[in-house]
C-alpha positions as CSV (number, residue, x, y, z in Angstrom):
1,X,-14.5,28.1,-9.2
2,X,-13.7,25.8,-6.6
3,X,-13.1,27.2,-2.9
4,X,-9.3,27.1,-2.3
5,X,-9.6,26.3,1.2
6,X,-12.2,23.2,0.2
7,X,-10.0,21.1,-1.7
8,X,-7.8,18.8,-0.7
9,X,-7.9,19.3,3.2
10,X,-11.1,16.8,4.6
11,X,-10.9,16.7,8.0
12,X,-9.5,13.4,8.8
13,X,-8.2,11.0,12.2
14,X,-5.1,13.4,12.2
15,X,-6.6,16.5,12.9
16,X,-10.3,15.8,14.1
17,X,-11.5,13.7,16.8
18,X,-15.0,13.9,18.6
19,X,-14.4,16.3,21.8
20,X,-15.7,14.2,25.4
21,X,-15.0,15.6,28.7
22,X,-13.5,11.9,29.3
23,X,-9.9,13.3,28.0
24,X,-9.5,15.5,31.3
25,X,-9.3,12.4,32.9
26,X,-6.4,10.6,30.8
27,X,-4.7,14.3,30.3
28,X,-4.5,14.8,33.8
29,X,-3.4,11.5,35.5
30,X,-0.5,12.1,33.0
31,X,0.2,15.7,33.8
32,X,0.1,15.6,37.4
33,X,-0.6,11.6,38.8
34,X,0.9,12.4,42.2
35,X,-1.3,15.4,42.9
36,X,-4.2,15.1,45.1
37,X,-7.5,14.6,43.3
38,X,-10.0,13.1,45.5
39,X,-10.3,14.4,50.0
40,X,-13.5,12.6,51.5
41,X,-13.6,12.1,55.1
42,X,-10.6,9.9,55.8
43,X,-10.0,8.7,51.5
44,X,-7.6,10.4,50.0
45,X,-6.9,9.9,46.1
46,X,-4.4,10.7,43.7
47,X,-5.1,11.8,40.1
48,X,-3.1,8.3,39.0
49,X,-5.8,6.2,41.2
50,X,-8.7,7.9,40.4
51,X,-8.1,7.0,36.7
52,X,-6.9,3.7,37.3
53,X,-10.4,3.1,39.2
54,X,-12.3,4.7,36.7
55,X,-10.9,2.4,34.1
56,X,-11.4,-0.7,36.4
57,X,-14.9,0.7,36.8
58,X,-15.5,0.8,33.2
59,X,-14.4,-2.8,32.6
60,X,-16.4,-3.7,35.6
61,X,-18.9,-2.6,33.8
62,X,-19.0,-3.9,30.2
63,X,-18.5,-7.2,32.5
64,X,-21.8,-6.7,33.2
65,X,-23.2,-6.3,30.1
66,X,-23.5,-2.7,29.9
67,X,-23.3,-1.2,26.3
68,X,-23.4,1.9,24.2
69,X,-26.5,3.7,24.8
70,X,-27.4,1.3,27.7
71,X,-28.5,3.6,31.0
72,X,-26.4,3.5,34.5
73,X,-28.7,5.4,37.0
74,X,-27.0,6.5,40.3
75,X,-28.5,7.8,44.0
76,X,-25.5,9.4,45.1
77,X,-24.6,11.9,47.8
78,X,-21.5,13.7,47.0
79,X,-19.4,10.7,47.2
80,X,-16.3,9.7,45.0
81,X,-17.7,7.3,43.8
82,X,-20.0,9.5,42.3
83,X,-17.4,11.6,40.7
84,X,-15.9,8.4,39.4
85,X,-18.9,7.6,37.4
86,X,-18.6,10.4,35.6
87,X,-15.9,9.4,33.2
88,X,-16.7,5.3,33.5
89,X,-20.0,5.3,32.7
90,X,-19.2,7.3,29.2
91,X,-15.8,5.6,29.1
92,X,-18.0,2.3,27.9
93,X,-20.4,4.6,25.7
94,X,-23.2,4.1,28.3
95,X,-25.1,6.8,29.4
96,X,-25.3,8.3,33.5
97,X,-28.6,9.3,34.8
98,X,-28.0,10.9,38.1
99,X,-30.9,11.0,40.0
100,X,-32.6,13.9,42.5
101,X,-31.9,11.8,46.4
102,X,-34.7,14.4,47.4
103,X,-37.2,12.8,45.2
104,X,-40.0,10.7,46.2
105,X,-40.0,6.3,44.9
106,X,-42.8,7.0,42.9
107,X,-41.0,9.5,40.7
108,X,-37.5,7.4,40.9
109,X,-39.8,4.5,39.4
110,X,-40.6,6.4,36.5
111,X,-37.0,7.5,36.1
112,X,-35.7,4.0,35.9
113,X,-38.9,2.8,33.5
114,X,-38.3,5.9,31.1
115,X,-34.8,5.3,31.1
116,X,-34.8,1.5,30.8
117,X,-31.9,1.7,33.4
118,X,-29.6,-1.5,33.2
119,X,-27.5,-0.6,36.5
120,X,-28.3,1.4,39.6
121,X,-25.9,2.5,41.7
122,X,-27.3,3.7,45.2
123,X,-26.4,4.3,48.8
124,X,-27.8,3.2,52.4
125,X,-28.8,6.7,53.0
126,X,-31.8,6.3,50.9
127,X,-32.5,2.9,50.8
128,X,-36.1,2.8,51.2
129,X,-37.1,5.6,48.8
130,X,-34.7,3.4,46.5
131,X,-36.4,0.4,47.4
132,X,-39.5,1.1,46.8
133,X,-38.5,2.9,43.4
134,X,-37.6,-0.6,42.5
135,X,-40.7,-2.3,43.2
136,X,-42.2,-0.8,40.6
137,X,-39.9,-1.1,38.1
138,X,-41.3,-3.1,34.7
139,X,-37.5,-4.5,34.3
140,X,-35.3,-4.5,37.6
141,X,-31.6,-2.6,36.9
142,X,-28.7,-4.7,38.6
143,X,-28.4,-2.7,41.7
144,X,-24.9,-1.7,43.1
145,X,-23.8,-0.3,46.8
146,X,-22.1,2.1,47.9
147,X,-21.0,1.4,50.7
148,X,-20.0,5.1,51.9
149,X,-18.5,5.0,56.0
150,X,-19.1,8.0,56.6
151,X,-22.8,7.5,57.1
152,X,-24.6,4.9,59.3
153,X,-27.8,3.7,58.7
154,X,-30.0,2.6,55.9
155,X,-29.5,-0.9,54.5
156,X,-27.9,-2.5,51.4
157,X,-29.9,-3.8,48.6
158,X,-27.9,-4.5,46.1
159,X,-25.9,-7.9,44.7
160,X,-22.9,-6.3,45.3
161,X,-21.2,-3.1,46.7
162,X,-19.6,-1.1,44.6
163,X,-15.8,-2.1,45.8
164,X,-16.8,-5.6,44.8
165,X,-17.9,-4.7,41.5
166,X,-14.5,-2.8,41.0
167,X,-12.6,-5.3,41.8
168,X,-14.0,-7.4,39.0
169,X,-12.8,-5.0,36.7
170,X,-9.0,-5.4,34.3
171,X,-6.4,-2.9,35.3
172,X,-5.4,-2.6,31.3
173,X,-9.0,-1.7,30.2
174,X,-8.4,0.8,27.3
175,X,-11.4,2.8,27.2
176,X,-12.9,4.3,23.7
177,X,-13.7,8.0,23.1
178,X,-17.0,8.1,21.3
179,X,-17.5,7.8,17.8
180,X,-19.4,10.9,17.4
181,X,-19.4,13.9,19.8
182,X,-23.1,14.3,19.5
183,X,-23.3,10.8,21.3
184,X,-25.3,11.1,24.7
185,X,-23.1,11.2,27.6
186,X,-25.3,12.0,30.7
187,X,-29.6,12.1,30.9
188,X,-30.9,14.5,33.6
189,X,-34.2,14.9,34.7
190,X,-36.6,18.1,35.3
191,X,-37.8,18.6,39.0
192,X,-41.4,18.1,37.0
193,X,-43.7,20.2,39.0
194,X,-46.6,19.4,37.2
195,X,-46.9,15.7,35.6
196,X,-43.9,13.3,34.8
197,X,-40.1,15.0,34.6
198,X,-39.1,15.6,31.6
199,X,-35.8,13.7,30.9
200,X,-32.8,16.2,29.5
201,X,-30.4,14.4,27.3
202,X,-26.6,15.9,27.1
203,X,-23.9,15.3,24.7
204,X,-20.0,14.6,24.9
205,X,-19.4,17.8,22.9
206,X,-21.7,20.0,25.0
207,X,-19.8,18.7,28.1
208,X,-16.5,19.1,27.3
209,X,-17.0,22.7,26.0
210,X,-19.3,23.7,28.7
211,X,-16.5,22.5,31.4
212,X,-14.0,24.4,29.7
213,X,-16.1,27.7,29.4
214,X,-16.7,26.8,33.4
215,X,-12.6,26.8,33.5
216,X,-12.5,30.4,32.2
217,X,-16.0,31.9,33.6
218,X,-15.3,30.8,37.1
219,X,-11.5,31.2,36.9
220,X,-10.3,28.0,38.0
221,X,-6.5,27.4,37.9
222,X,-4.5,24.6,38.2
223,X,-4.7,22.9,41.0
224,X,-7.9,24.6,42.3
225,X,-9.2,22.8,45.3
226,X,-13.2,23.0,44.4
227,X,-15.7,21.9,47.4
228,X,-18.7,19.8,46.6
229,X,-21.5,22.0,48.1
230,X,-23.7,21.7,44.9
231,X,-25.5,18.5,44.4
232,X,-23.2,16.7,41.5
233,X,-26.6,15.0,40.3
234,X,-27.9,18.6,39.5
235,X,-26.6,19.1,35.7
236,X,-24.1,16.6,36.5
237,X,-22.9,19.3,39.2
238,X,-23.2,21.7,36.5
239,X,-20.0,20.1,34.5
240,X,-17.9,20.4,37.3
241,X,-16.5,17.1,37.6
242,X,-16.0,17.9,34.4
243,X,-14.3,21.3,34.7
244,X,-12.1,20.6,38.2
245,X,-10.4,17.6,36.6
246,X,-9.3,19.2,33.3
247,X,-7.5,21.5,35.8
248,X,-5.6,19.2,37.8
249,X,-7.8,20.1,40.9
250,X,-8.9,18.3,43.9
251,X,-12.3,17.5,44.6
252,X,-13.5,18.0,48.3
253,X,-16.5,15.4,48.9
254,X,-18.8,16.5,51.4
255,X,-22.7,14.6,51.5
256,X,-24.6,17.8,53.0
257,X,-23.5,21.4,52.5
258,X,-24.0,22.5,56.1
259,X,-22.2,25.5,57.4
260,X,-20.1,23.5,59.9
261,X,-18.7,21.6,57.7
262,X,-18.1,24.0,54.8
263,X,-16.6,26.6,57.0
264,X,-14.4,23.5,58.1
265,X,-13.1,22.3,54.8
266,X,-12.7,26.0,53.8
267,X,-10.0,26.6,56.7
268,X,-8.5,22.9,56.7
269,X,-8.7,22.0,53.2
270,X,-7.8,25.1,52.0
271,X,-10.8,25.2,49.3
272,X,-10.5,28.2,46.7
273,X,-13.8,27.5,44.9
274,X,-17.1,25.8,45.0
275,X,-20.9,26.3,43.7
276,X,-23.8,26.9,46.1
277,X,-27.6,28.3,45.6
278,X,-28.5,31.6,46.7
279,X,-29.9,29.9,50.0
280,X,-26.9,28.0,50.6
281,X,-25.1,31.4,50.5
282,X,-27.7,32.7,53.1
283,X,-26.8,30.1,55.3
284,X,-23.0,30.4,55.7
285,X,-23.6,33.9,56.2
286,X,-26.2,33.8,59.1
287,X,-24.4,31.1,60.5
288,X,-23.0,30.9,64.0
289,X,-20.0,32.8,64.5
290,X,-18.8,30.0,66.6
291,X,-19.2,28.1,63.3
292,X,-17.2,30.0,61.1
293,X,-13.1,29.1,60.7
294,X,-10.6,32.0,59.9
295,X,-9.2,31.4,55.9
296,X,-6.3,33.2,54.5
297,X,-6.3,32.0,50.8
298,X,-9.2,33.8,48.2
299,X,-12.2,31.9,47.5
300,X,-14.9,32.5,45.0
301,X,-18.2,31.4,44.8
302,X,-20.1,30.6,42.0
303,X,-23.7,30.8,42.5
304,X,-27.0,30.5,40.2
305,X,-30.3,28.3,40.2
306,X,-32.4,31.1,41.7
307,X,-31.5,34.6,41.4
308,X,-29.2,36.0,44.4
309,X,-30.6,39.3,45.9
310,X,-28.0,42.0,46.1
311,X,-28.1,41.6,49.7
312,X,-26.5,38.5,49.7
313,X,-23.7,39.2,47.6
314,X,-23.1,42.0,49.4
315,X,-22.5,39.9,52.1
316,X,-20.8,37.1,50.8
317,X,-18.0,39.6,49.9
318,X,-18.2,41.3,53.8
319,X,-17.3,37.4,54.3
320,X,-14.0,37.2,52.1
321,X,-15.5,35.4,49.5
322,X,-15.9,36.9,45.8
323,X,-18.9,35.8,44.5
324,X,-19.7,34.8,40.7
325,X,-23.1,34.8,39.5
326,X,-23.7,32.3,36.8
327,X,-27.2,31.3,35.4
328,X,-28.4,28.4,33.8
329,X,-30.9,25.4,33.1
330,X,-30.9,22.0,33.1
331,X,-31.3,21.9,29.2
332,X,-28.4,24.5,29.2
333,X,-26.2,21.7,31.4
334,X,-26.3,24.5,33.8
335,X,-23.8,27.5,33.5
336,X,-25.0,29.5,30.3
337,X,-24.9,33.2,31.2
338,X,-22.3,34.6,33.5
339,X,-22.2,38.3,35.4
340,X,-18.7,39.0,33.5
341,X,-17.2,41.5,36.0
342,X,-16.6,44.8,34.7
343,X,-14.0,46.6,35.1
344,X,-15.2,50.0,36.3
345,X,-17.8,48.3,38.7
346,X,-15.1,47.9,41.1
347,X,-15.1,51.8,41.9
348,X,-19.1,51.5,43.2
349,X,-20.3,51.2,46.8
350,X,-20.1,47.5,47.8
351,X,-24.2,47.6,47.5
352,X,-24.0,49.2,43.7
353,X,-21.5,46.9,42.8
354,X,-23.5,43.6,44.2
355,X,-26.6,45.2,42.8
356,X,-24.5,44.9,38.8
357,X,-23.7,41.7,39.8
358,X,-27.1,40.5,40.8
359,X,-28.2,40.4,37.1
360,X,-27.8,36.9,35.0
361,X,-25.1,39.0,32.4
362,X,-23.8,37.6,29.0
363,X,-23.2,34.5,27.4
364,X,-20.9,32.0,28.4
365,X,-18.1,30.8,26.1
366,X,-20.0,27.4,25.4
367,X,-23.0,29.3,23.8
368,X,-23.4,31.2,20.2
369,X,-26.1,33.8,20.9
370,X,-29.4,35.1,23.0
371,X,-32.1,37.7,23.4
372,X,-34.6,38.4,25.1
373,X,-37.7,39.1,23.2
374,X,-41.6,38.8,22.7
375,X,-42.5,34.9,23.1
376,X,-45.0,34.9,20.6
377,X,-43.0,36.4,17.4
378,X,-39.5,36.2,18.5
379,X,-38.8,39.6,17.9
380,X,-36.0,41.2,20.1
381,X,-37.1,43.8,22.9
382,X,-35.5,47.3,23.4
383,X,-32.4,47.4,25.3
384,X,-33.8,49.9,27.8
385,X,-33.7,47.7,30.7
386,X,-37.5,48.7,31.4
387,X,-39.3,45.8,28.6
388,X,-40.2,42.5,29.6
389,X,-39.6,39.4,27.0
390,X,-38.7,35.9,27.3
391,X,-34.7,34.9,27.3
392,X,-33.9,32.8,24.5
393,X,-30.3,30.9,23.8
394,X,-28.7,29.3,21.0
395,X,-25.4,27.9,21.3
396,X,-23.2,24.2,22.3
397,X,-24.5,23.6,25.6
398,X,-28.1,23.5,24.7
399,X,-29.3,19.5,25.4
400,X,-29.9,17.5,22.3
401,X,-33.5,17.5,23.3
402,X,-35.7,15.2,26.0
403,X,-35.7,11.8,25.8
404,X,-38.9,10.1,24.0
405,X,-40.6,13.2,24.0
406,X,-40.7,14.6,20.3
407,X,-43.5,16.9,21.1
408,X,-42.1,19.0,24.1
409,X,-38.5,19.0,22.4
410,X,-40.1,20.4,19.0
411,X,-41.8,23.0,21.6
412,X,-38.7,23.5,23.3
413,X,-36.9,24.0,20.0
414,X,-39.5,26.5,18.1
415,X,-38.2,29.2,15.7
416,X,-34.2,27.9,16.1
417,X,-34.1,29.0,20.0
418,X,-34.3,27.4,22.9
419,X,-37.3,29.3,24.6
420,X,-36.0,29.3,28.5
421,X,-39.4,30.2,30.1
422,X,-37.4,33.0,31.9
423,X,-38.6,36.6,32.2
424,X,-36.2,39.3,31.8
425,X,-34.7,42.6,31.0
426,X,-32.1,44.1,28.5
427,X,-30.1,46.5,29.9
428,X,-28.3,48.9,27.4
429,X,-24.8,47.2,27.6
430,X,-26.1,44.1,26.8
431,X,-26.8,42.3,30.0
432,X,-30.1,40.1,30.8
433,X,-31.8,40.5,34.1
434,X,-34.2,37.8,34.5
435,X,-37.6,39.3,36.3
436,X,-38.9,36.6,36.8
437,X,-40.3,32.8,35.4
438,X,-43.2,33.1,33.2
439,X,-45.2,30.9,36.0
440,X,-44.3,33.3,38.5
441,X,-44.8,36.8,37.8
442,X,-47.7,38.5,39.5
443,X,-50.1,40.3,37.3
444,X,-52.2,42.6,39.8
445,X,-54.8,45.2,38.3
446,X,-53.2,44.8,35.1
447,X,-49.5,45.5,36.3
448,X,-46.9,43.3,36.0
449,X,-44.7,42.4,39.3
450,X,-41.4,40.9,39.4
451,X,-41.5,38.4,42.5
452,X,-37.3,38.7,42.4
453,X,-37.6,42.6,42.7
454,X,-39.8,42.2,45.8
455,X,-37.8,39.3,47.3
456,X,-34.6,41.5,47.0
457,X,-36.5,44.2,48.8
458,X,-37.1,41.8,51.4
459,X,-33.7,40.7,52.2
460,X,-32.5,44.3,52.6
461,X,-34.1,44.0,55.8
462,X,-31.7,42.8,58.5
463,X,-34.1,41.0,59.9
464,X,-35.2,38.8,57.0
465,X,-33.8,35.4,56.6
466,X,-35.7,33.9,53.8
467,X,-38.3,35.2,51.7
468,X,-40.1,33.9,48.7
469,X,-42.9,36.0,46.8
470,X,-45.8,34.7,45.1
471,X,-49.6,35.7,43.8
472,X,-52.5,35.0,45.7
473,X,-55.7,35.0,43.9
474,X,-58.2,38.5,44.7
475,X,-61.4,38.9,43.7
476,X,-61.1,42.8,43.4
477,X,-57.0,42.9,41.3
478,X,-57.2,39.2,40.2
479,X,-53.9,38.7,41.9
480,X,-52.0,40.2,45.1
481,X,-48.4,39.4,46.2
482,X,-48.3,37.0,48.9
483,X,-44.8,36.8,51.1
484,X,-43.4,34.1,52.8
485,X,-40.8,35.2,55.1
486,X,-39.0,33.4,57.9
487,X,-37.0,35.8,60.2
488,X,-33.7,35.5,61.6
489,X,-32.9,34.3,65.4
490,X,-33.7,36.9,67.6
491,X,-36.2,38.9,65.5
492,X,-39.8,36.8,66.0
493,X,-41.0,39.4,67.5
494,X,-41.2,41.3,64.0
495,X,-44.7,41.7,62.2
496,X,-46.6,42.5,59.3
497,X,-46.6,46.2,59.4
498,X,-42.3,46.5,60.1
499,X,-42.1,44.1,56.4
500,X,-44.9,46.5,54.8
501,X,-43.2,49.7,56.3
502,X,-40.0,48.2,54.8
503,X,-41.3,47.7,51.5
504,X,-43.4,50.9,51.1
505,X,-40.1,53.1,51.7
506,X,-38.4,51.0,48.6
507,X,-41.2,50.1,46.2
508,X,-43.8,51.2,44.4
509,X,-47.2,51.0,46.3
510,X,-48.8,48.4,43.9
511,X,-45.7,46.3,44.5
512,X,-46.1,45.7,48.4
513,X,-46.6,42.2,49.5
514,X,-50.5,42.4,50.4
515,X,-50.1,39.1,52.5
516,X,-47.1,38.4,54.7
517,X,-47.1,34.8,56.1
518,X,-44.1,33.9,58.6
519,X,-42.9,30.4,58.8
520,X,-40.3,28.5,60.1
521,X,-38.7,27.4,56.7
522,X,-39.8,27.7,53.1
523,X,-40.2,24.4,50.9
524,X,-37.0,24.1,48.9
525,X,-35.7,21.4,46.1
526,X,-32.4,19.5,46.7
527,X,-30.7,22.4,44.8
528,X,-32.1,25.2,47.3
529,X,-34.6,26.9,45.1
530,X,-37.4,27.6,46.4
531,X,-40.6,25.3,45.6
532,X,-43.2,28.5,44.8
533,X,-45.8,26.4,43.7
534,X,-45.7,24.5,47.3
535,X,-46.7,27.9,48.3
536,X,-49.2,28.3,45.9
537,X,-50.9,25.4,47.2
538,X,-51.0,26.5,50.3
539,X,-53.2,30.0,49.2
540,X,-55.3,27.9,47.4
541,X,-56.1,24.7,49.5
């Protein structure tokens, strides 16, 4: 017999279209055109010229030759212009590679090869990393300024700036949504520790739902006022440009997230919600307190790339500020677990409560379904909150797969999962608490430590700014954990024994940092986590 609900109702152009984040855009230019979209420096933008430029950016654009599936790259600080990119580039069906501006030319050369970039948009900030990226490029892109004023320095390179190309562009350009959602929309490179980056392709329909699921994880009303502390190349600012425009929000621009200036746009801007790494966090709360602005409106924090210690959370909320913990991948376009608050959590201590919210959680709305459980046969681990497995995902926001690499994606890919490389716990209501990256954990005398656990040990001390945990190799246990710490202002005076004193009254003895090495400031990526293997080196060299 023939299913009821089968016959007769095809899907068709009245009642499916492909999803793309690129709607936002046209929704909310209509909804709320006089509302403030875009604050950076001394520009200010409505929602009604921001998508008048984005169309005019678009034309520009195909002007140039630029086509479906052709590759605009873009250097960008946290610029409009960068934001603006966002919906032109897919607007035309071409594809935005947003590039790492901490990265070195030789890597930005491959980027541009791999990608057989047509256009690349950069600023003077980095113009000789850029220009020697392009001197070793097999087929030069078009390179486009921006000309940004709040920064001196540097030198153009391009034909054009980027105002001149936008002014080439027709006011009545009527842009088309793609023909299938699956279309790429965005191509986002792995920090590559080891070897070439690995180059992660997104889709329209991963990006639209993953900004919506940011909408509801992260709470964001209309007319948020989000502050661009997070780099938008990383993820594509983890959907946010995305995510703050669906809302009707405005987007506060700022090219280095420095406590000054954060505490500033907090207080004048009045800024409810923004994105930071854990050592961004650490930061604004050591900061200066001649630094820091009074703020009478709430504002939440999202946080993720490297696992907050409880510490910090703790103190994020002593500042005012509630504190979100998301966690996420680049082939997961960032956000795809999020600490969902409960409800009975807000009767704890403050230090309970932040130590709950310290784990990675559940899925986000974007995804289907995870586990964590033995790499090797894929079968799920006890929820005791006591067995190590691997985190795996399954859902909409999981890349299409990396770009010319058939090999890595099929490995990526194995057994219907996406196999994160994370190391974690299930707790008995269902939460994951990463332990650790696979590359990371210490195995000492046959024991298995969790370099997060020790870190978060570390920051309890008051005296601890930064901290990062690695093996060292031993002859006797085959690995020790090593410390990096750099201490606050007025504690250099501290030693080893007060950080091994510390850690023997909270940890297990095998667990104590056998090494403690003070320095003045840890290695860290463009999005603040920690470079571990930098460290490595170091023990080994």
């Amino acid at each position: 017999m023939d299913n009821l609900y089968e016959t007769g109702l095809a899907a068709n152009a009245a009642n499916h279209t492909p999803l793309s984040p690129v709607t936002f855009l046209e929704r909310t230019a209509l909804a709320h055109p006089n509302r403030l979209a875009v604050i950076h420096g001394e520009v200010r933008r409505t929602w009604a010229e921001t998508h008048r430029r984005c169309l005019k950016m678009a034309s520009a654009l195909r002007k140039l030759g630029v086509r479906r599936g052709d590759t605009v790259a873009a250097l960008l600080p946290n610029v409009p212009e960068m934001l603006e990119l966002h919906f032109a580039v897919p607007m035309i069906g071409a594809v935005l590679n947003t590039q790492n501006t901490r990265l070195d030319a030789k890597t930005m050369t491959f980027m541009l090869n791999h990608s057989r970039a047509r256009i690349f948009f950069t600023d003077r900030e980095f113009s000789d990393r850029a220009r020697a990226a392009l001197e070793g490029c097999d087929a030069k892109p078009t390179v486009i300024d921006v000309d940004d004023p709040s920064f001196d320095g540097g030198e153009a390179l391009g034909t054009m700036t980027y105002d001149q190309l936008l002014a080439t562009g027709d006011d009545d350009f009527q842009w088309q949504p793609p023909e299938d959602e699956w279309q790429a929309i965005t191509l986002n490179y792995t920090s590559g520790t080891t070897g070439n980056p690995k180059g992660v392709v997104y889709h329209h329909r991963g990006a639209y739902l993953n900004a919506l699921s940011n909408v509801i994880g992260f709470g964001l009303p209309s007319g948020a006022v989000y502050l661009w502390t997070l780099p938008m190349f990383h993820c594509n600012g983890w959907c946010y440009p995305w995510a703050v425009t669906a809302v009707g929000g405005t987007h506060v621009c700022l090219r280095q997230p420095h406590p000054e200036p954060v505490y500033d746009a907090i207080a004048n801007h009045g800024v409810t919600h923004f994105c930071a790494a854990p050592v961004v966090l650490n930061m604004l709360i050591n900061a200066p307190e001649e630094l820091r602005k009074p703020f009478d409106q709430a504002v939440t924090v999202a946080t993720g790339g490297a696992a907050p210690p409880a510490a910090t959370i703790e103190a994020m909320e002593g500042l005012g500020m509630k504190v979100v913990h998301l966690y996420g991948l680049t082939e997961t376009y960032g956000p795809s677990l999020v600490c969902e608050f409960q409800d009975d959590w807000q009767h704890l201590s403050l230090k309970d409560r932040a130590a709950k919210m310290a784990r990675q959680g559940i899925l986000s709305l974007s995804m289907t379904d995870m586990m964590v459980a033995d790499p090797n046969t894929l079968a799920p681990v006890p929820r005791d909150g006591t067995t190590i497995g691997e985190l795996f995902v399954r859902g909409n926001s999981v890349m299409k797969g990396y770009l010319s690499n058939p090999d890595e994606t099929h490995k990526a890919f194995a057994g219907g999962w996406f196999h994160t490389g994370d190391l974690g716990v299930w707790h008995e209501d269902g939460y994951v608490e990463i332990k650790d990256r696979s590359k990371d954990i210490i195995i000492s005398g046959g024991e298995n430590i969790s370099t997060l656990e020790v870190e978060s040990t570390l920051y309890d001390h008051p005296a601890v700014l930064e901290a990062a945990v690695v093996a060292a190799p031993d002859d006797h246990w085959g690995e020790i954990p090593c410390a990096f710490i750099t201490l606050k202002r007025g504690h250099e005076h501290l030693g080893q024994d007060d950080i091994v004193a510390h850690c023997r009254a909270n940890l297990a003895g095998f667990k104590v940092p056998k090494r403690i090495i003070f320095s003045e400031e840890l290695p860290k990526t463009s999005t603040g986590k920690l470079q571990k293997h930098v460290l490595r080196s170091q023990l080994t060299s």
